[in-house]
C-alpha positions as CSV (number, residue, x, y, z in Angstrom):
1,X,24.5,13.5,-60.7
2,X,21.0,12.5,-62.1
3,X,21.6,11.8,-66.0
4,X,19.2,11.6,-69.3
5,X,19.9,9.5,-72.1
6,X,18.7,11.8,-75.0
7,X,17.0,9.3,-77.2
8,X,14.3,10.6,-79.7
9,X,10.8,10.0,-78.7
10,X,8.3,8.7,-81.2
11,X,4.6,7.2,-81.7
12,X,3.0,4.1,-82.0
13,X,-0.7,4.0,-83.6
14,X,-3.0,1.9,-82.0
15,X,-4.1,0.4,-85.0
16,X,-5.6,-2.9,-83.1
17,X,-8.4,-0.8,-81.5
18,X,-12.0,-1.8,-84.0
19,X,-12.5,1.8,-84.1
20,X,-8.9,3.1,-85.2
21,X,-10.1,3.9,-88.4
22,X,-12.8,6.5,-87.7
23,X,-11.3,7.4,-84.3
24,X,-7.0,6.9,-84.7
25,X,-5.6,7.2,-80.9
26,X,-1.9,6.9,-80.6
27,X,0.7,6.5,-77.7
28,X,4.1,8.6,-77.0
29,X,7.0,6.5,-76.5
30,X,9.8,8.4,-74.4
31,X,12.9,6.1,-74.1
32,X,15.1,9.1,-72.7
33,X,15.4,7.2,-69.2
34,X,16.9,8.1,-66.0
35,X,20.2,6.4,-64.6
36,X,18.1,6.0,-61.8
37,X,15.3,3.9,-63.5
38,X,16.9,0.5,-62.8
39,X,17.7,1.2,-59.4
40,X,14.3,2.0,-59.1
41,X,13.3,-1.1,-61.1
42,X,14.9,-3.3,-59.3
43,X,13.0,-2.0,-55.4
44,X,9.2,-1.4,-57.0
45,X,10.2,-5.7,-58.8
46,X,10.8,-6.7,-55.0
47,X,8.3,-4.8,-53.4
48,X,5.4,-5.8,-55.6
49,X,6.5,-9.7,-55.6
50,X,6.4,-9.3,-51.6
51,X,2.8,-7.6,-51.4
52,X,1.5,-10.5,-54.1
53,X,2.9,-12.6,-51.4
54,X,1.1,-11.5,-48.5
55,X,-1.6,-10.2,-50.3
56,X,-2.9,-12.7,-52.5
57,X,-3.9,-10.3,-55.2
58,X,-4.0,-11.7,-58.4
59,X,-1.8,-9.9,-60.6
60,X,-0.8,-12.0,-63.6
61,X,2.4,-11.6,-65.6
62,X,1.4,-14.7,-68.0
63,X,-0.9,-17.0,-69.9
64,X,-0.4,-19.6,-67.6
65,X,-1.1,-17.4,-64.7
66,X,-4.7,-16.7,-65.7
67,X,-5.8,-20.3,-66.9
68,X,-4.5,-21.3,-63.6
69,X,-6.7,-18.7,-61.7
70,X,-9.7,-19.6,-63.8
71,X,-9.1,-23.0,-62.9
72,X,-10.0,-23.0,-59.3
73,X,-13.4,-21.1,-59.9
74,X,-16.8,-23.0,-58.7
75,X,-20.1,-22.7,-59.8
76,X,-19.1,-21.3,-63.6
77,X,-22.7,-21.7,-65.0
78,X,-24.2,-19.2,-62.7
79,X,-21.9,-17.0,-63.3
80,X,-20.6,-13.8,-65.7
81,X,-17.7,-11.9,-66.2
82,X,-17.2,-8.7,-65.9
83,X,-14.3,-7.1,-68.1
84,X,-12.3,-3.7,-67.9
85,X,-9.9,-1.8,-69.5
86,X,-7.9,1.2,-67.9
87,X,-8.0,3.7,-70.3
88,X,-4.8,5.1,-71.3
89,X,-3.2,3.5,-68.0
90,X,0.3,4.8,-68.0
91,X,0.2,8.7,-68.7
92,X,-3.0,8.9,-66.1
93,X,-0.9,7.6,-62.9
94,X,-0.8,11.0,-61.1
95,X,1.7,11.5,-58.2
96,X,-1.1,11.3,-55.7
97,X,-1.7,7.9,-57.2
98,X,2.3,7.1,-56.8
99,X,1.6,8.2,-53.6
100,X,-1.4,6.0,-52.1
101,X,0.2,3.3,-53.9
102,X,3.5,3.7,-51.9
103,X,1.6,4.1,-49.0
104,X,-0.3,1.1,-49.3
105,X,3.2,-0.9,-50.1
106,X,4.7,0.2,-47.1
107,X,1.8,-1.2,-45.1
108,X,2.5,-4.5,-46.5
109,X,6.2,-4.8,-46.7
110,X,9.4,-2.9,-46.1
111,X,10.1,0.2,-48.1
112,X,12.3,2.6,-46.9
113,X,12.4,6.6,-47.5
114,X,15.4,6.7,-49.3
115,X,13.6,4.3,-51.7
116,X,10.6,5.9,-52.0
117,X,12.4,9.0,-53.1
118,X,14.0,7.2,-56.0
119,X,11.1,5.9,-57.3
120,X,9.7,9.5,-57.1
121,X,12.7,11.0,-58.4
122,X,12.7,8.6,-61.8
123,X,9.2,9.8,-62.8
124,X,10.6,13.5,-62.9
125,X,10.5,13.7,-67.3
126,X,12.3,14.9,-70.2
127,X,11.1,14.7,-73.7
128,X,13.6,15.1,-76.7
129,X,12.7,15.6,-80.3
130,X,15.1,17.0,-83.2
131,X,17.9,17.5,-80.5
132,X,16.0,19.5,-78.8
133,X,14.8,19.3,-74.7
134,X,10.5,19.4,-73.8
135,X,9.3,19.5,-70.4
136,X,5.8,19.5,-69.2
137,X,4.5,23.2,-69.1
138,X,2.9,22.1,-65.9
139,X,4.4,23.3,-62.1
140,X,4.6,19.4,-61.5
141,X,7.1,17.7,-63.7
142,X,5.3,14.3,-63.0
143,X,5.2,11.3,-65.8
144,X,4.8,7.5,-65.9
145,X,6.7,7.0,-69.1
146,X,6.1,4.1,-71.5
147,X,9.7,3.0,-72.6
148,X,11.2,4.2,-69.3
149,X,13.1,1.6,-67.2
150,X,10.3,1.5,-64.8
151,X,7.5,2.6,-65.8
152,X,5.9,-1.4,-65.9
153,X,6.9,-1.7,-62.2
154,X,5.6,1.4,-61.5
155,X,2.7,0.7,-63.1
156,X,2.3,-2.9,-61.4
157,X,2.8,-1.3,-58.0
158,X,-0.4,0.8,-58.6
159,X,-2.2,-2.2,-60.3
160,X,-1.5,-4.4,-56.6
161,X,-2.8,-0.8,-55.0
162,X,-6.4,-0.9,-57.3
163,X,-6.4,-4.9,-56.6
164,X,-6.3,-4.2,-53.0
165,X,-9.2,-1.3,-52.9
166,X,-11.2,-3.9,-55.7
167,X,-11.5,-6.8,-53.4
168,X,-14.5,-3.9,-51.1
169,X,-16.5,-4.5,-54.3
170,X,-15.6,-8.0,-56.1
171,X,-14.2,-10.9,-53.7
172,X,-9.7,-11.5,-54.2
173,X,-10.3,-14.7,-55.6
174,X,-13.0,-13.9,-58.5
175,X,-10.6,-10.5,-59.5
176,X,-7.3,-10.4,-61.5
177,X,-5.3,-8.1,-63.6
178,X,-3.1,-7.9,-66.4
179,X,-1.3,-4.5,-66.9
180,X,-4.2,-2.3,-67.7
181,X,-6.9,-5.1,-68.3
182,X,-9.3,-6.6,-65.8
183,X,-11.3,-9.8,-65.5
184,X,-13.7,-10.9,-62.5
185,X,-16.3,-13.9,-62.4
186,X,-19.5,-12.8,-60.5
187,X,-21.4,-15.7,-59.2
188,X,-25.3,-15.4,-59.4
189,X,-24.7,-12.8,-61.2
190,X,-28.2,-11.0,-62.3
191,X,-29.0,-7.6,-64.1
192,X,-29.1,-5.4,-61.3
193,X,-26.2,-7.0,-59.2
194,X,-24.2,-6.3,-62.2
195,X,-25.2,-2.9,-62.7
196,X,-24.5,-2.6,-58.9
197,X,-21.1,-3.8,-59.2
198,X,-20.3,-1.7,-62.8
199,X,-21.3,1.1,-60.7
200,X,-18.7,0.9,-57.8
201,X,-16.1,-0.1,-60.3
202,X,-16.4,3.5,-62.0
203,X,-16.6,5.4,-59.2
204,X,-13.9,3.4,-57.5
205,X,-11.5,4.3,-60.3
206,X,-12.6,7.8,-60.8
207,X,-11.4,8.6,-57.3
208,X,-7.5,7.6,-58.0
209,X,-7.9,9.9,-61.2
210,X,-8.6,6.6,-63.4
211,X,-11.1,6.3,-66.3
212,X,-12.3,2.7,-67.4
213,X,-14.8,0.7,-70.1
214,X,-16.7,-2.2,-68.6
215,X,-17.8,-4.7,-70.5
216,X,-20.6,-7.5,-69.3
217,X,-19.7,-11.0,-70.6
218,X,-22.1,-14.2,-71.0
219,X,-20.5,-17.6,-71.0
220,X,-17.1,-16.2,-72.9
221,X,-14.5,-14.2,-72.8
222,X,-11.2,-13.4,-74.6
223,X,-8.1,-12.8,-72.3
224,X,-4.3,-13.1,-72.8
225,X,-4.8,-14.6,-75.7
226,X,-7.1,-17.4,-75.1
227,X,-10.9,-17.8,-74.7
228,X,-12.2,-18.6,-71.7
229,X,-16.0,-20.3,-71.3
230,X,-18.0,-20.4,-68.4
231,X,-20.5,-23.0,-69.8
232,X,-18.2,-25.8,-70.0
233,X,-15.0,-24.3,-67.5
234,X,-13.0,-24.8,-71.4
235,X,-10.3,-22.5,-72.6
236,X,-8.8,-22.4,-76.2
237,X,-6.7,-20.4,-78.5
238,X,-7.9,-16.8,-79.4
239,X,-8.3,-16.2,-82.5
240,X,-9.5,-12.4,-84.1
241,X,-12.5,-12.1,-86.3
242,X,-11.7,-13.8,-89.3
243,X,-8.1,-14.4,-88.6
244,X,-6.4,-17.4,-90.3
245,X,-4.1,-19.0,-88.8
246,X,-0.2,-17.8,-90.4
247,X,2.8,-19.5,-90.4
248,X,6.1,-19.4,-91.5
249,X,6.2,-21.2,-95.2
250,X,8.8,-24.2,-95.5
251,X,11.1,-22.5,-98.3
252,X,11.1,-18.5,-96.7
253,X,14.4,-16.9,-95.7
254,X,14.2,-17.8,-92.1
255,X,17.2,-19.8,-90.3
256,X,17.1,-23.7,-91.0
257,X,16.5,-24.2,-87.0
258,X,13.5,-21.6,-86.7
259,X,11.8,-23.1,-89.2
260,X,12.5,-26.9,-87.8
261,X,11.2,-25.8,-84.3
262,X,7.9,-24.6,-85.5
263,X,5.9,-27.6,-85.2
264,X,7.2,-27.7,-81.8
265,X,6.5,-23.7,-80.9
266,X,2.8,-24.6,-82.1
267,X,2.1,-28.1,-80.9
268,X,3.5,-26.1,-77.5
269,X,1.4,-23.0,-77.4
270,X,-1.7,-24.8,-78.7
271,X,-1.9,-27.4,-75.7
272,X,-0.7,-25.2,-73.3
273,X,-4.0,-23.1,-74.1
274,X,-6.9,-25.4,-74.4
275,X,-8.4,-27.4,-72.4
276,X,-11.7,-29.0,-70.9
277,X,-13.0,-29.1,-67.3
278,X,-16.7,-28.8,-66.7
279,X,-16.7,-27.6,-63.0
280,X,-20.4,-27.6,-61.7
């Protein structure tokens, strides 16, 4: 019998958007999950690592991952990036969506039916507040839920699906993605080719039911956590718009051994991230 845990939802304010102040957005958190969410967890983690596989898509899960995508790029100063952002990602993955996506999977890889149902049955949602049971007032009790058990597999599985239908408009190689957040270099990139591409990207995404912002980037661009530059094929730390750098102070509260590896954490993070390599 398919079970609930009944754990109280709440919000998180988006309080990192540059506009929360004069236009606050938040997101619902629903961590009542279905039993069923780490069985499904555990198919859509298999099936998505097997269509990267055969795909080549570049999905990226890390850091790492992205610097060692932007690494193999030619011809960086004739180029630009393009940036985009899925808006509100998670809630707008409609089962249609669930559906191409799972189509598209099992044209790469083995899913069965069976499987396909429990991934379908997981997004089925219940929302509780004050003890008390929501559902959606809609006929189709349909939801991608952040805090679920799946709901970042899920979410990755259509992410490999919009990879797949991106590479008709930007080639594999130039095209990756991060969770809701794209990046692709265009080579020769001028004013109209880029307006070109920006619109096929919109109407690409408008017809899986998807809204996104597109951003056109000369020389630099910010991403996981680093900066990435096209003039010189450099990468270094990101850092916000007048953001210090903060560290732990030598006499705080924290454990003798946190504060001792430090140093190391930093020394760590800091060469991992930057780096020169003028590629012509």
């Amino acid at each position: 019998i398919e079970q609930y845990s009944e754990n109280q939802c709440f919000v998180s304010f988006k309080d990192h958007k540059d506009n929360f102040f004069s236009n606050p957005k938040c997101r619902l958190i629903n961590p009542a999950k279905s039993s069923m969410g780490q069985v499904s967890k555990s198919i859509l983690e298999r099936v998505v690592l097997e269509i990267r596989a055969n795909t080549g898509v570049n999905q990226w899960k890390s850091t790492s991952e992205v610097l060692n995508w932007f690494g193999t790029i030619k011809n960086m100063k004739k180029a630009r990036f393009i940036k985009f952002d899925i808006v509100e990602f998670y809630p707008s993955i409609s089962s249609g969506l669930l559906d191409r996506a799972l189509s598209f999977a099992e044209s790469v890889t083995e899913l069965s039916v069976d499987e396909k149902e429990i991934i379908k049955l997981t997004k089925k949602s219940f929302l509780f507040n004050g003890g008390q049971c929501w559902i959606k007032k809609s006929d189709v009790n349909f939801d991608v839920t952040m805090g679920s058990l799946d709901g970042a597999e899920t979410s990755e599985l259509v992410g490999v699906y919009l990879l797949n239908k991106l590479s008709t408009i930007i080639p594999l190689e130039s095209l990756g993605l991060y969770r809701d957040d794209g990046l692709a270099i265009i080579e020769r990139a001028d004013g109209p080719k880029l307006d070109r591409i920006r619109k096929k990207l919109h109407h690409m995404f408008q017809q899986e039911g998807l809204r996104i912002t597109v951003e056109m980037r000369d020389g630099s661009v910010g991403c996981l956590g680093v900066v990435l530059s096209l003039r010189d094929g450099s990468c270094r730390p990101c850092r916000g718009p007048g953001g210090a750098p903060l560290c732990i102070g030598a006499g705080s509260g924290h454990p003798p051994g946190i504060i001792g590896s430090v140093p190391g954490v930093i020394s760590g993070r800091l060469g991992s991230v930057s780096g020169t390599g003028a590629r012509d």
